[in-house]
mmCIF file as Biopython writes it, N, C-alpha, C and O atoms, coordinates in Angstrom:
data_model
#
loop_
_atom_site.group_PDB
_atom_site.id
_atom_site.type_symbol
_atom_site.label_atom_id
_atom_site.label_alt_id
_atom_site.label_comp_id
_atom_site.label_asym_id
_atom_site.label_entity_id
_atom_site.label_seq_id
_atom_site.pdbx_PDB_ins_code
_atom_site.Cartn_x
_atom_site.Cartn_y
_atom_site.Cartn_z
_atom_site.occupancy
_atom_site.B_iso_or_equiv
_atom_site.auth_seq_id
_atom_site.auth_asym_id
_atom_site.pdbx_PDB_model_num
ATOM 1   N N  . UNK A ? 1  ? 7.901   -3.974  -6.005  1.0 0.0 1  A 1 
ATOM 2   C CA . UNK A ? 1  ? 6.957   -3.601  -4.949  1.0 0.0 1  A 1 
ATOM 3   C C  . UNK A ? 1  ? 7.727   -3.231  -3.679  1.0 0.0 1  A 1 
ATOM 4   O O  . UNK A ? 1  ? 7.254   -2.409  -2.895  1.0 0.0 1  A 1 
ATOM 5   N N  . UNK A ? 2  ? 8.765   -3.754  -3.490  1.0 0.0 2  A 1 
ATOM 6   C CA . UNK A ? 2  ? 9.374   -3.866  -2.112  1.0 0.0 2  A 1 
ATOM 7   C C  . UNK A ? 2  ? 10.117  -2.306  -2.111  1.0 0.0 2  A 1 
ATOM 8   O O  . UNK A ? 2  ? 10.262  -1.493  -1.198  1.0 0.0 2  A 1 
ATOM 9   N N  . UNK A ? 3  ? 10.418  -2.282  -3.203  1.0 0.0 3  A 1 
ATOM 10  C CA . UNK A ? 3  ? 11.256  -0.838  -3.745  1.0 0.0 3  A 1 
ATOM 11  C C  . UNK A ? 3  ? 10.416  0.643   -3.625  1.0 0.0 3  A 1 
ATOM 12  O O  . UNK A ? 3  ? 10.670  1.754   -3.160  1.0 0.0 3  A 1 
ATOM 13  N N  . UNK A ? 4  ? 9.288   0.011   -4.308  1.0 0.0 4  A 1 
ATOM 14  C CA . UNK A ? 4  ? 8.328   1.389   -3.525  1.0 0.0 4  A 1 
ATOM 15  C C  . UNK A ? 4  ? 8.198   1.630   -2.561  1.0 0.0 4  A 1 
ATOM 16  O O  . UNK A ? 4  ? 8.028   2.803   -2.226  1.0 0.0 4  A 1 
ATOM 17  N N  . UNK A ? 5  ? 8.230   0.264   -1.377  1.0 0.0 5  A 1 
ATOM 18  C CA . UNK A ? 5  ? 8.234   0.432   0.172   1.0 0.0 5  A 1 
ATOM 19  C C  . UNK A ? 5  ? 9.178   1.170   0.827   1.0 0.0 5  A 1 
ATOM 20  O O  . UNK A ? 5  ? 9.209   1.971   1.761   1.0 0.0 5  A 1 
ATOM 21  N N  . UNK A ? 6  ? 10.004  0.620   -0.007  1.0 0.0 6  A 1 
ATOM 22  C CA . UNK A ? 6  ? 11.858  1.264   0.724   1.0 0.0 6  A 1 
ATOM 23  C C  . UNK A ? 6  ? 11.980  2.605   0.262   1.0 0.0 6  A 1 
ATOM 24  O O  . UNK A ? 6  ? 12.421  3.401   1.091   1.0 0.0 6  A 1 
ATOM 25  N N  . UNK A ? 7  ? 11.717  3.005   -0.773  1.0 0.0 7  A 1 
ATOM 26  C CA . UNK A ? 7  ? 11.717  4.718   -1.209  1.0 0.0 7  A 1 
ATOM 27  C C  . UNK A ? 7  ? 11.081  5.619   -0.206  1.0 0.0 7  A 1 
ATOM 28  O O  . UNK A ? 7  ? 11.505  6.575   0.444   1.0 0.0 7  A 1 
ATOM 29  N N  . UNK A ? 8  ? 9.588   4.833   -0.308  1.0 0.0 8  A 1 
ATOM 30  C CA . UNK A ? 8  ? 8.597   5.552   0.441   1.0 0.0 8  A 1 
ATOM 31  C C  . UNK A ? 8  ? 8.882   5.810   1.948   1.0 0.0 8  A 1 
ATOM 32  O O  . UNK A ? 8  ? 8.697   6.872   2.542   1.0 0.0 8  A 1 
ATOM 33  N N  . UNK A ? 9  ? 9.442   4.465   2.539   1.0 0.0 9  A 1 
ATOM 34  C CA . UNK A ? 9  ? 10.071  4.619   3.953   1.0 0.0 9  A 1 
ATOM 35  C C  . UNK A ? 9  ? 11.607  6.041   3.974   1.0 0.0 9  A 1 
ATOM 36  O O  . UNK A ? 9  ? 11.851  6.939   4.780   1.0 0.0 9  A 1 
ATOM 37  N N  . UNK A ? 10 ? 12.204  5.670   2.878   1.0 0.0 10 A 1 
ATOM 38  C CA . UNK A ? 10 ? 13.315  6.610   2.745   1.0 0.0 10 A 1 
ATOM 39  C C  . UNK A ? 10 ? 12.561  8.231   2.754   1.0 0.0 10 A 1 
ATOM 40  O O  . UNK A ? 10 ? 12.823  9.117   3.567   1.0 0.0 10 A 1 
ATOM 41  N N  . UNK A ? 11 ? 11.793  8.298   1.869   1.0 0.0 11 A 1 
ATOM 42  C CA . UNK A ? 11 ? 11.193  9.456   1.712   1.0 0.0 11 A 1 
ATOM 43  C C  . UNK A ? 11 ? 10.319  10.301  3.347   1.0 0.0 11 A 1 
ATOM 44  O O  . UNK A ? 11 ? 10.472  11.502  3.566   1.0 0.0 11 A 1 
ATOM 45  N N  . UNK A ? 12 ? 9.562   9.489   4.187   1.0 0.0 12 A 1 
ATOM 46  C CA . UNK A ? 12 ? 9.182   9.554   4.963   1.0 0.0 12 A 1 
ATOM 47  C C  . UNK A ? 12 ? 10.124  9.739   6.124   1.0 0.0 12 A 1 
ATOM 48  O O  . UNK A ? 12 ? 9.830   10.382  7.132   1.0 0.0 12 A 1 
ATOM 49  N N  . UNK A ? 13 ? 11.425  9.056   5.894   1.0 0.0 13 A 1 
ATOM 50  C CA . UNK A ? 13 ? 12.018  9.478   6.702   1.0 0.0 13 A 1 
ATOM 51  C C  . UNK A ? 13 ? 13.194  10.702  7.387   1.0 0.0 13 A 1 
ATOM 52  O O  . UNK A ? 13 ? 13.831  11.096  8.365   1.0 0.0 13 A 1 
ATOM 53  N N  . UNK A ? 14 ? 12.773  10.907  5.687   1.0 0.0 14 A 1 
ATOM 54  C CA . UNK A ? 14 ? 14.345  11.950  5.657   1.0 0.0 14 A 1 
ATOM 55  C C  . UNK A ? 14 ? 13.127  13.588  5.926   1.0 0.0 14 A 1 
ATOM 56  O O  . UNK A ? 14 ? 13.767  14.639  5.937   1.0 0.0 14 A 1 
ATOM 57  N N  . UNK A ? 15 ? 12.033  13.701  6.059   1.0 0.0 15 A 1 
ATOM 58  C CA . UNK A ? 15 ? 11.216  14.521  6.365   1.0 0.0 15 A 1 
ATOM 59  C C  . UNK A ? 15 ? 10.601  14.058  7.737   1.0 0.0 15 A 1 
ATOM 60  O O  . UNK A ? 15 ? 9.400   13.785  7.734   1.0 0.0 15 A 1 
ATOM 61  N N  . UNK A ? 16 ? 11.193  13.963  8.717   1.0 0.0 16 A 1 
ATOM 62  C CA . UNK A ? 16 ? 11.212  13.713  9.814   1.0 0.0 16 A 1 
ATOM 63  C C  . UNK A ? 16 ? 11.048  14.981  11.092  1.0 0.0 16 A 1 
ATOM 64  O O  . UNK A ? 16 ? 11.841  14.935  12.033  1.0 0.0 16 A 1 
ATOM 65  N N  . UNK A ? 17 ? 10.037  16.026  11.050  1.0 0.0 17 A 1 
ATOM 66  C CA . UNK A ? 17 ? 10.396  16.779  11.894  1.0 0.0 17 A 1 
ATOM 67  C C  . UNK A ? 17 ? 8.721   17.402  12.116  1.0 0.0 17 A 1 
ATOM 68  O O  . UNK A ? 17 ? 7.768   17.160  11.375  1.0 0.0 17 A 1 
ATOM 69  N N  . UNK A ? 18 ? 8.716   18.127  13.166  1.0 0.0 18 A 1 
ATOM 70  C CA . UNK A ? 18 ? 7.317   18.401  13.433  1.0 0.0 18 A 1 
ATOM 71  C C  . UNK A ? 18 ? 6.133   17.672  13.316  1.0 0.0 18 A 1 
ATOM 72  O O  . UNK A ? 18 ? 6.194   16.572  13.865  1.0 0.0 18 A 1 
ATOM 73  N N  . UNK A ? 19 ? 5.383   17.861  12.931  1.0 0.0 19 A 1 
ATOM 74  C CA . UNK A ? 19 ? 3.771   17.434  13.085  1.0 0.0 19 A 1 
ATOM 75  C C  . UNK A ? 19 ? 4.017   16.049  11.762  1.0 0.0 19 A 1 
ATOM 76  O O  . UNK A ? 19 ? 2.985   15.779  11.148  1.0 0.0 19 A 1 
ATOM 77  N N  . UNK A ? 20 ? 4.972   15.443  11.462  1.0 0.0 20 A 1 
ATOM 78  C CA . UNK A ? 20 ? 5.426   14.445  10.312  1.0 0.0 20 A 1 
ATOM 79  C C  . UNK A ? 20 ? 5.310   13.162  10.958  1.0 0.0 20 A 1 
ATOM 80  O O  . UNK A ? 20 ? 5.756   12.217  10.308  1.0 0.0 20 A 1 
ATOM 81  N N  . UNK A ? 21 ? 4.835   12.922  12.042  1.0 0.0 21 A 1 
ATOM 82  C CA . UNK A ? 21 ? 4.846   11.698  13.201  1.0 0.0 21 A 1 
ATOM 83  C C  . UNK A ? 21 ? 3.998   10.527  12.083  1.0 0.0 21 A 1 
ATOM 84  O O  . UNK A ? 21 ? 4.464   9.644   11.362  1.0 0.0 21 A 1 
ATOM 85  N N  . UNK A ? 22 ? 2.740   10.928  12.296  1.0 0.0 22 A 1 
ATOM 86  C CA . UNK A ? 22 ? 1.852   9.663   11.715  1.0 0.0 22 A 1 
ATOM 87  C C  . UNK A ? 22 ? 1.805   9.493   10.324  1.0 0.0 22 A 1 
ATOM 88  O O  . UNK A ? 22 ? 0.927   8.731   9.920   1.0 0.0 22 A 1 
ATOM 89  N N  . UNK A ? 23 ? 2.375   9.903   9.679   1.0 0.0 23 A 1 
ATOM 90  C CA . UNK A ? 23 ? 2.333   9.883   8.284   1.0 0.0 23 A 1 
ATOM 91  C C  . UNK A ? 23 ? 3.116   8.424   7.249   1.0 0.0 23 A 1 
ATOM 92  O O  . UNK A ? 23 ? 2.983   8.150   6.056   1.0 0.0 23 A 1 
ATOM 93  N N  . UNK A ? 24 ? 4.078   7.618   8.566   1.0 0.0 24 A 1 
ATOM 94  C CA . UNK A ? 24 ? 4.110   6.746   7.717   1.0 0.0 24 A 1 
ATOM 95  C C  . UNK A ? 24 ? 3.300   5.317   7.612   1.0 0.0 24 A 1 
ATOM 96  O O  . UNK A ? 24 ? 3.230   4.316   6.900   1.0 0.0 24 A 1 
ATOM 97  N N  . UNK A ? 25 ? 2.701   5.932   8.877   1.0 0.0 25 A 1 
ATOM 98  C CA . UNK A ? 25 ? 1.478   5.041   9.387   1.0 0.0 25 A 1 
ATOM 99  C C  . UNK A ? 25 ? 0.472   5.251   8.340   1.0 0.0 25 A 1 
ATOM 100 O O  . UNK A ? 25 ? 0.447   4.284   7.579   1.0 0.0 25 A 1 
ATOM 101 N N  . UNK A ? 26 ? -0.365  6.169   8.032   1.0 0.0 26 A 1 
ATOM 102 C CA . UNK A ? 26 ? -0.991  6.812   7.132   1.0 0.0 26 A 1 
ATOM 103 C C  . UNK A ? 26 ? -0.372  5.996   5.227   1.0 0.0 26 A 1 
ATOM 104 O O  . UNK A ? 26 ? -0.922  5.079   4.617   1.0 0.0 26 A 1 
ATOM 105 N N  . UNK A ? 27 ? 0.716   6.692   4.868   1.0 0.0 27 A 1 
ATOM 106 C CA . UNK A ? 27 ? 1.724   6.127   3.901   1.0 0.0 27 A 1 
ATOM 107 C C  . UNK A ? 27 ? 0.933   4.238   3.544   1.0 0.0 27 A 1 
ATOM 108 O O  . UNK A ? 27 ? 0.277   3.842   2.581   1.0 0.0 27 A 1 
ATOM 109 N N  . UNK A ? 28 ? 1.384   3.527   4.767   1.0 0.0 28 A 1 
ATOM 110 C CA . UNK A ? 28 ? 1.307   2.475   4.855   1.0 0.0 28 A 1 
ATOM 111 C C  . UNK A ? 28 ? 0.217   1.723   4.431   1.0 0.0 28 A 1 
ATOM 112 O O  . UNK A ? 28 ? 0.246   0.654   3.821   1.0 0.0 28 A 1 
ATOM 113 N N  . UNK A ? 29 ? -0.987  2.527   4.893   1.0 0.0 29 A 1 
ATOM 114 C CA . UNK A ? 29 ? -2.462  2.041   5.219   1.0 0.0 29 A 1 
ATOM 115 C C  . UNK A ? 29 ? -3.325  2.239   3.643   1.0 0.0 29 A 1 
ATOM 116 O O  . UNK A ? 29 ? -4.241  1.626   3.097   1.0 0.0 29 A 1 
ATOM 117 N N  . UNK A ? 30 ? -2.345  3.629   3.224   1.0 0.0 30 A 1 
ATOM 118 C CA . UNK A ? 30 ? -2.937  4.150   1.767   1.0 0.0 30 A 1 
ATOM 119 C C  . UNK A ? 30 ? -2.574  2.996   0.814   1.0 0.0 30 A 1 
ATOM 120 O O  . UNK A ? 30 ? -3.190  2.446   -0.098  1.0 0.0 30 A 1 
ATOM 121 N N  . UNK A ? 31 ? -1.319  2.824   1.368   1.0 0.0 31 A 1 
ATOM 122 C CA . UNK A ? 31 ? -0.642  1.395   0.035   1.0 0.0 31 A 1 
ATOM 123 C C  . UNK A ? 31 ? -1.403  0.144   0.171   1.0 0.0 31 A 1 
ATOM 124 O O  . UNK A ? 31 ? -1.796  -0.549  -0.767  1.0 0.0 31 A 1 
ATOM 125 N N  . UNK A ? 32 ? -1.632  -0.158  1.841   1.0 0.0 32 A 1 
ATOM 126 C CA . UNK A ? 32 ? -2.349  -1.321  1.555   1.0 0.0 32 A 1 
ATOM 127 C C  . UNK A ? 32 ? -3.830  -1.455  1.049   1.0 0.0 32 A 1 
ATOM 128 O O  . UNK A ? 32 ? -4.401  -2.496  0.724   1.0 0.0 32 A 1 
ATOM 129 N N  . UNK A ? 33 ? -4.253  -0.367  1.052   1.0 0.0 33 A 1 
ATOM 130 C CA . UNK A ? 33 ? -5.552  0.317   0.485   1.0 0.0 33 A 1 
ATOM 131 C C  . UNK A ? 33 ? -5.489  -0.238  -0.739  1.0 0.0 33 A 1 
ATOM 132 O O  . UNK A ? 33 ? -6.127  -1.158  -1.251  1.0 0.0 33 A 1 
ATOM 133 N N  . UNK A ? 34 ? -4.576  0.494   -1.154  1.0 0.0 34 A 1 
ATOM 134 C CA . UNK A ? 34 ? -4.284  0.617   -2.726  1.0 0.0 34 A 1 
ATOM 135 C C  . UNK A ? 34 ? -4.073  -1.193  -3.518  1.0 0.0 34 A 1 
ATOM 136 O O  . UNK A ? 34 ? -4.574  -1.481  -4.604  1.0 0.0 34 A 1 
ATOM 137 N N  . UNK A ? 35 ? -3.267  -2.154  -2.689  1.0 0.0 35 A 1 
ATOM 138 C CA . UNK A ? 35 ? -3.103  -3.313  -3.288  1.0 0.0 35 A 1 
ATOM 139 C C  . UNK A ? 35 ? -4.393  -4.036  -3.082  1.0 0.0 35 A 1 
ATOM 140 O O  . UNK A ? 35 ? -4.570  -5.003  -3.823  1.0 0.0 35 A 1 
ATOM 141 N N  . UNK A ? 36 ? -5.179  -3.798  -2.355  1.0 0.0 36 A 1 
ATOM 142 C CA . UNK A ? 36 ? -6.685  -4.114  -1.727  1.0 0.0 36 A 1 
ATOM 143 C C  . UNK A ? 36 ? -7.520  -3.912  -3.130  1.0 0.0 36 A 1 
ATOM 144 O O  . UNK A ? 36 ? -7.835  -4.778  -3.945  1.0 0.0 36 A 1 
ATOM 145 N N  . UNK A ? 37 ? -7.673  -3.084  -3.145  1.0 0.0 37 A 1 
ATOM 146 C CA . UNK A ? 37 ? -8.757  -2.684  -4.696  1.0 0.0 37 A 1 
ATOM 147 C C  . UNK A ? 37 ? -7.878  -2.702  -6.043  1.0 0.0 37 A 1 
ATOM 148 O O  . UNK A ? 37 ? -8.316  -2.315  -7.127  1.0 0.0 37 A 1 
ATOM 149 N N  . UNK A ? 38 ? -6.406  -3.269  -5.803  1.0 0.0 38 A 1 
ATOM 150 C CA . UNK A ? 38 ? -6.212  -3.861  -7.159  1.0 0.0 38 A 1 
ATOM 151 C C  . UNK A ? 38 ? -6.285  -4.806  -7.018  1.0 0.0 38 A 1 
ATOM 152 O O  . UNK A ? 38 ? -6.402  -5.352  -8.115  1.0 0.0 38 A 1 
ATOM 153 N N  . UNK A ? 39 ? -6.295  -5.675  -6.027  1.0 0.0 39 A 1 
ATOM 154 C CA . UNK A ? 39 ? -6.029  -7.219  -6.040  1.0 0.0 39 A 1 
ATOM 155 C C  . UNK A ? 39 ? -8.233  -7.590  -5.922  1.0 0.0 39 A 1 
ATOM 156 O O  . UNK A ? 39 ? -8.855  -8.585  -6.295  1.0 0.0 39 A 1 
ATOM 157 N N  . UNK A ? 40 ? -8.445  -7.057  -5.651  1.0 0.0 40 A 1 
ATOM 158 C CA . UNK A ? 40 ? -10.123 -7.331  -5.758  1.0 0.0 40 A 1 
ATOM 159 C C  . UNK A ? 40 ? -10.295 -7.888  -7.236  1.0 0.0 40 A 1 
ATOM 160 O O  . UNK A ? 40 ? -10.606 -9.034  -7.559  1.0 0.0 40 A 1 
ATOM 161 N N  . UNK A ? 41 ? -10.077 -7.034  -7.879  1.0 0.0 41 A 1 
ATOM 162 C CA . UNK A ? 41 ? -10.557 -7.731  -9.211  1.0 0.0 41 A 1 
ATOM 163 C C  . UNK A ? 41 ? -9.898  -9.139  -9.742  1.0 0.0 41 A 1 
ATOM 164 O O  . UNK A ? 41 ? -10.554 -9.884  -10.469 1.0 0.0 41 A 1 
ATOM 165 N N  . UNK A ? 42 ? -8.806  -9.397  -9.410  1.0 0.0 42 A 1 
ATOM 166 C CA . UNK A ? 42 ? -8.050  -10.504 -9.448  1.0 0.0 42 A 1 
ATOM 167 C C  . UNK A ? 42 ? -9.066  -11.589 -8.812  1.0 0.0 42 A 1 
ATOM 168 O O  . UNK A ? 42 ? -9.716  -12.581 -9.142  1.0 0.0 42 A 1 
ATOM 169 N N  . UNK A ? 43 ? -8.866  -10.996 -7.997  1.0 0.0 43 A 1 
ATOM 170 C CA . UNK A ? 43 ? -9.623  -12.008 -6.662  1.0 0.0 43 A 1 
ATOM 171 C C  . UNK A ? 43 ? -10.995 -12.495 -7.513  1.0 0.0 43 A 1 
ATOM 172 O O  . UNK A ? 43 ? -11.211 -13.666 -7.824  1.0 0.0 43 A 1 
ATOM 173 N N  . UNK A ? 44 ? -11.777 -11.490 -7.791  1.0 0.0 44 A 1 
ATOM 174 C CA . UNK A ? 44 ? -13.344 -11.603 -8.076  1.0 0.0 44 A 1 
ATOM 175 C C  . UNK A ? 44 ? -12.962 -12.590 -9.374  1.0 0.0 44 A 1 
ATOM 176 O O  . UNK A ? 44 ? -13.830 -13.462 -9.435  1.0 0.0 44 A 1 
ATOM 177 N N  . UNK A ? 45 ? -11.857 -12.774 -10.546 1.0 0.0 45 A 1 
ATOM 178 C CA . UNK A ? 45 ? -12.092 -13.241 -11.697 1.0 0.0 45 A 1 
ATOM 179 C C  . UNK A ? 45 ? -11.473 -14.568 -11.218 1.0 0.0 45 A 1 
ATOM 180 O O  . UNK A ? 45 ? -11.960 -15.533 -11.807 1.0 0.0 45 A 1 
ATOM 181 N N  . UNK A ? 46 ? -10.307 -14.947 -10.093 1.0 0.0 46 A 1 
ATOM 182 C CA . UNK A ? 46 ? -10.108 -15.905 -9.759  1.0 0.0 46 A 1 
ATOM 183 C C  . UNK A ? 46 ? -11.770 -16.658 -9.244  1.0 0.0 46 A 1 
ATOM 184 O O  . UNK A ? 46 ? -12.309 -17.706 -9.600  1.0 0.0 46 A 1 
ATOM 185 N N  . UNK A ? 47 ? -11.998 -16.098 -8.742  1.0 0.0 47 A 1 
ATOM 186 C CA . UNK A ? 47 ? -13.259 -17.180 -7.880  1.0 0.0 47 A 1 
ATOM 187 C C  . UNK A ? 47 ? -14.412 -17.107 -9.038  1.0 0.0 47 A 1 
ATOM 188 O O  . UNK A ? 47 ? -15.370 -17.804 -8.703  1.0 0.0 47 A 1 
ATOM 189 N N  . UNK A ? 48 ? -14.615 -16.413 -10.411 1.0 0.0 48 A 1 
ATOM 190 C CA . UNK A ? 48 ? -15.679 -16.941 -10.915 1.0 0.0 48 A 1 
ATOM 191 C C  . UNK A ? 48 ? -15.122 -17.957 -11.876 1.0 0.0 48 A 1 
ATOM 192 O O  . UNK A ? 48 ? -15.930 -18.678 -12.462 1.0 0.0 48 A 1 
ATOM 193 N N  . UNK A ? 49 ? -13.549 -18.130 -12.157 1.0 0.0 49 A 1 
ATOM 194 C CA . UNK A ? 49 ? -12.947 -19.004 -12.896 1.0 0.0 49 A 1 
ATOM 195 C C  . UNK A ? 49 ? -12.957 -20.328 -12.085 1.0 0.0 49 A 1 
ATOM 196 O O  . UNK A ? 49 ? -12.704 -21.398 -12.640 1.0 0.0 49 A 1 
ATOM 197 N N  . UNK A ? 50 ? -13.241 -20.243 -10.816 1.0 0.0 50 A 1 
ATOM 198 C CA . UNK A ? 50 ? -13.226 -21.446 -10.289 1.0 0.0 50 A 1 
ATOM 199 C C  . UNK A ? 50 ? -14.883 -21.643 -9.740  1.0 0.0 50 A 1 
ATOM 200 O O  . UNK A ? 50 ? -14.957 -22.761 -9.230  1.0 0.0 50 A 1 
ATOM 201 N N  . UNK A ? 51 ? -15.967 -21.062 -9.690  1.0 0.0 51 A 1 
ATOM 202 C CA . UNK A ? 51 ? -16.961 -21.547 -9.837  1.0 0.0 51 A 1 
ATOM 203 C C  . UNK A ? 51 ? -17.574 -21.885 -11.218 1.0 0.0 51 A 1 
ATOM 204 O O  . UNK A ? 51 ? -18.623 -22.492 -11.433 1.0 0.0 51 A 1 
ATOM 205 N N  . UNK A ? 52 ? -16.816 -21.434 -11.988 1.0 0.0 52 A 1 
ATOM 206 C CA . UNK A ? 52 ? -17.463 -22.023 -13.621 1.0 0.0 52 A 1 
ATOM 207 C C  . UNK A ? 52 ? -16.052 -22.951 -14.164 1.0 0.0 52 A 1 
ATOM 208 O O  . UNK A ? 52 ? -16.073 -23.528 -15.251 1.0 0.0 52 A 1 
#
């Protein structure tokens, strides 16, 4: 996981020029997006394993 971070930062950074400003902000927000609605379902089967 950490490795996708570091690529992605590498990648973001080596394209560094013009209108490329907010994008790793953007980058960032998509990933945590992304671990958000995979970790939901986790989440949802953890808490009905612990109400039943």
């Amino acid at each position: 996981m950490t490795s996708f971070f570091a690529v992605n930062a590498a990648m973001s950074h080596s394209t560094h020029r013009g209108p490329v400003v907010p994008r790793p902000r953007y980058t960032l927000g998509a990933a945590l997006l992304l671990a958000l609605v995979l970790a939901l379902p986790f989440g949802i089967l953890a808490l009905v394993q612990l109400v039943v």
